[in-house]
N, C-alpha and C positions, 0 to 999 in steps of 0.2 A: 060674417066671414065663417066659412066652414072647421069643423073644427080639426085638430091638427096641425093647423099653420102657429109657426112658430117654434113648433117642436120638432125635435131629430127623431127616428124611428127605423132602427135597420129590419127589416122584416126575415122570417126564420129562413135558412138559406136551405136546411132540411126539403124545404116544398119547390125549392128552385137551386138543383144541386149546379145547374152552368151556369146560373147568374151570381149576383151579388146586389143586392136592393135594399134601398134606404129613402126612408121620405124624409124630407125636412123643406118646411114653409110652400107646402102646396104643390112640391116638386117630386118627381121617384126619380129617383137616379139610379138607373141600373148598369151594370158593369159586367162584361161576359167575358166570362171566365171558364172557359172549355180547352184544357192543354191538349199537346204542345200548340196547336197553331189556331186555337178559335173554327172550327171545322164544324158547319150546319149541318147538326149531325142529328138524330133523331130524340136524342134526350134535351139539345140544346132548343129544338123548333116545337118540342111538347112544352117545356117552360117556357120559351118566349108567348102563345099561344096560351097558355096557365095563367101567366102574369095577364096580359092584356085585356084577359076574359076578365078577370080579378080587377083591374082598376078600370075598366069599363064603365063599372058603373057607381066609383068612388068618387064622389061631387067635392074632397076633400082635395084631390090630387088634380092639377088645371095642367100640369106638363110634365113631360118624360123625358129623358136626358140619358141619352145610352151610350158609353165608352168602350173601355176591353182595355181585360187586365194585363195584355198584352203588349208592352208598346210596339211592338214591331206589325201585327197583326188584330185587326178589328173582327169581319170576318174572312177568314180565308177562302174558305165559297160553299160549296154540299159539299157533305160528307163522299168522297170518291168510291167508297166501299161499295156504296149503292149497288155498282155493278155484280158485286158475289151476294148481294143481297134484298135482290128488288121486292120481297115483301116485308122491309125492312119498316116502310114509311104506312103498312097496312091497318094500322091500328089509330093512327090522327087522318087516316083517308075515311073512316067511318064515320065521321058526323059533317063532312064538308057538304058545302051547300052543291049547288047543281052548276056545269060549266064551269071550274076550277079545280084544278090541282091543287095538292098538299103546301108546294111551295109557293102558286098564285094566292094561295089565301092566307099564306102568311102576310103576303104584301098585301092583300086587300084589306086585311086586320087592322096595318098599320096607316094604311090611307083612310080610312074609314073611323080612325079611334077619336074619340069624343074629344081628347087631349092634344094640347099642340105636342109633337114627337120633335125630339131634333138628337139629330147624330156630333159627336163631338170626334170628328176623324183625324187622329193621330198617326195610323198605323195604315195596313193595307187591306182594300175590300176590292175581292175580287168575285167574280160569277153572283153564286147567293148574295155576298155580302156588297158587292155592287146594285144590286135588288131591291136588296136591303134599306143602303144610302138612298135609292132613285123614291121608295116609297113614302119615305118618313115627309114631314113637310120641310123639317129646313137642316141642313148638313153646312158643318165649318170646320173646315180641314185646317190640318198645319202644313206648313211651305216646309221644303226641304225632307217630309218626312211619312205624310200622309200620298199616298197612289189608291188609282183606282180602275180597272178593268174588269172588261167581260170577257174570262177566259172561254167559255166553252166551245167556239171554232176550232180550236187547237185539241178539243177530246171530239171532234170530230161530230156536234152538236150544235144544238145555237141555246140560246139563253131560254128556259122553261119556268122561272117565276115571276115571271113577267117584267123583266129587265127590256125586251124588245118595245114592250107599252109604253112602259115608265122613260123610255128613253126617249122615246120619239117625242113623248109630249114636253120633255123639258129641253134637247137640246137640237130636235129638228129630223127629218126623215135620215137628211144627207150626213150629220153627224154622228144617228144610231148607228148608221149602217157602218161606217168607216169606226165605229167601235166595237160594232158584232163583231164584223168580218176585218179585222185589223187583229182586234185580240191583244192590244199590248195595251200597257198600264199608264195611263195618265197619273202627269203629276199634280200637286193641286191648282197651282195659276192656270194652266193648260185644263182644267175639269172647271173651273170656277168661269173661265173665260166662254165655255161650249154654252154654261148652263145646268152641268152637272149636280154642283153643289153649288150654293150661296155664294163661300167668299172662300179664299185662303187667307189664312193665317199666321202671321211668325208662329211659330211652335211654343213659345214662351209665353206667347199672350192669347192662347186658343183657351184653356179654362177658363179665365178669367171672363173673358167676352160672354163663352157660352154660360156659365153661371151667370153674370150680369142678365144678360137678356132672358133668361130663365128665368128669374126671378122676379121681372121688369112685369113680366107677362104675366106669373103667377099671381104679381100682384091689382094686375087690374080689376078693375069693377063687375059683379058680378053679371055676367049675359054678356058680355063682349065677345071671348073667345067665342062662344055659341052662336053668336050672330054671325061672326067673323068666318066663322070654319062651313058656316051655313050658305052665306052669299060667296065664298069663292071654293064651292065646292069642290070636290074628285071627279074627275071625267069617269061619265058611265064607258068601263073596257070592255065588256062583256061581249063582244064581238072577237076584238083582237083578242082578249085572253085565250079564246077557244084557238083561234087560227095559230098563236103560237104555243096551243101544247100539239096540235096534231103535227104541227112542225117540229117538235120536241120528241114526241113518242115518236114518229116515225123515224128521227134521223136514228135514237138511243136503241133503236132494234136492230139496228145494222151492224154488220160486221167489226167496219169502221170504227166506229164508236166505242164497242168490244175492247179492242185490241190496246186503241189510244189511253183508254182509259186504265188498263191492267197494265200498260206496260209503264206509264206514267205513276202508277200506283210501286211496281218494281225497282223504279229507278227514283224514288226519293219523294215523287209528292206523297202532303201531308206529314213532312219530315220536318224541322223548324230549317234545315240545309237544304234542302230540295224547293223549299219553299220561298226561298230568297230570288229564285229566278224560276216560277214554275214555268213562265213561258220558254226560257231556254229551254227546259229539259224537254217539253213536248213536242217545240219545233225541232230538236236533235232525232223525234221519233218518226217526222212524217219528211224527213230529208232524204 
């Protein structure tokens, strides 16, 4: 058995100031932690991206386990700023491999990581952090408390980290699209039902479960998960990725897109108030 297991280890939060990470018995458990609203922002996507490179290729650690310190909010989506600031994300666009974007390769990181990933959704994951969930291999929401959309129809976009891929392959052509282009927030039985995520969960009994199975897993025999993660691979996207960033950059150059997004940024998103109904406030702007 690798060594480590059995013991707790919170790792220095100094190298990963938006997370919060701790190993204990072959597991990381990381916790994000980026106020007010958890917002995929550029310091928050260089540590996730830090961290994954970092346990890549830690033969100690067999699963990851990612929360938010936020109950209301897992991630909220990218950073909206973007827009007063497009050479914002230019410095993690300098080592991306070729055909992906900053935010495709955050999901490709997480489809691809050695580790089984699983999301513990309490809160709300919209645009990025709907991306996010669609990437990881396995997602378990709480009923009554965890949502999940693709906002970015409503900024006058369609989804650019590869939420259009991720989507299709888990819960159908006909159900992406009625997510794209819908734009409102699934609750968990309604996301679990599509295919979205795993399972929903009473809220009471969501850690337990995913710590149980966390740990189920952590503890099997070694070469399993590696076999496992081996014969039911990731689907090669590298087609679709490319097709929905030219979809992406071309829609984010427009006017449109401009406007929705600054004036949504004025009127309260990324606010922890604004953000309670960001579909409201942006359908209020193209009424």
């Amino acid at each position: 058995m690798p060594t480590g297991y059995g013991s707790e280890i919170s790792m220095n939060h100094d190298a990963y100031p938006t997370l919060r990470v701790r190993r204990a018995d072959g597991i990381a458990y990381v916790t994000l932690d980026n106020p007010p609203v958890n917002v995929l922002n550029v310091a928050m996507m260089s540590d996730l991206r830090k961290l994954l490179s970092a346990l890549r290729d830690d033969d100690s650690i067999r699963v990851i386990v990612f929360d938010s310190a936020d109950p209301e909010f897992f991630i909220a989506h990218v950073d909206m700023s973007l827009v007063d600031t497009p050479d914002a994300f230019a410095e993690l666009a300098a080592d991306l491999p070729d055909g992906v974007n900053v935010f495709q390769w955050l999901g490709e990181l997480l489809r691809h990581q050695p580790q089984v990933t699983i999301v513990e959704l309490a809160g709300m994951a919209r645009g990025g952090g709907a991306e996010f969930v669609a990437a990881v291999d396995m997602t378990f929401a709480a009923i009554g408390r965890a949502r999940i959309g693709q906002i970015e129809a409503l900024m006058g976009i369609v989804p650019g980290g590869g939420g259009t891929q991720y989507l299709a392959g888990r819960v159908g052509r006909h159900r992406a699209l009625e997510a794209v282009l819908g734009a409102e927030l699934f609750d968990a039985e309604t996301a679990a039902r599509y295919g979205w995520i795993n399972r929903a969960v009473p809220a009471d009994e969501l850690h337990d479960l995913v710590d149980r199975l966390a740990r189920d897993i952590a503890a099997l025999p070694e070469g399993v998960i590696a076999a496992a993660k081996h014969a039911v691979a990731p689907e090669d996207l590298t087609d679709g990725l490319l097709r929905e960033h030219d979809a992406w950059t071309g829609l984010f150059a427009r006017p449109a897109a401009e406007q929705l997004i600054r004036g949504g940024m004025a009127n309260g998103a990324q606010t922890r108030e604004g953000e309670r109904d960001l579909e409201g406030l942006l359908r209020g702007l193209t009424g």
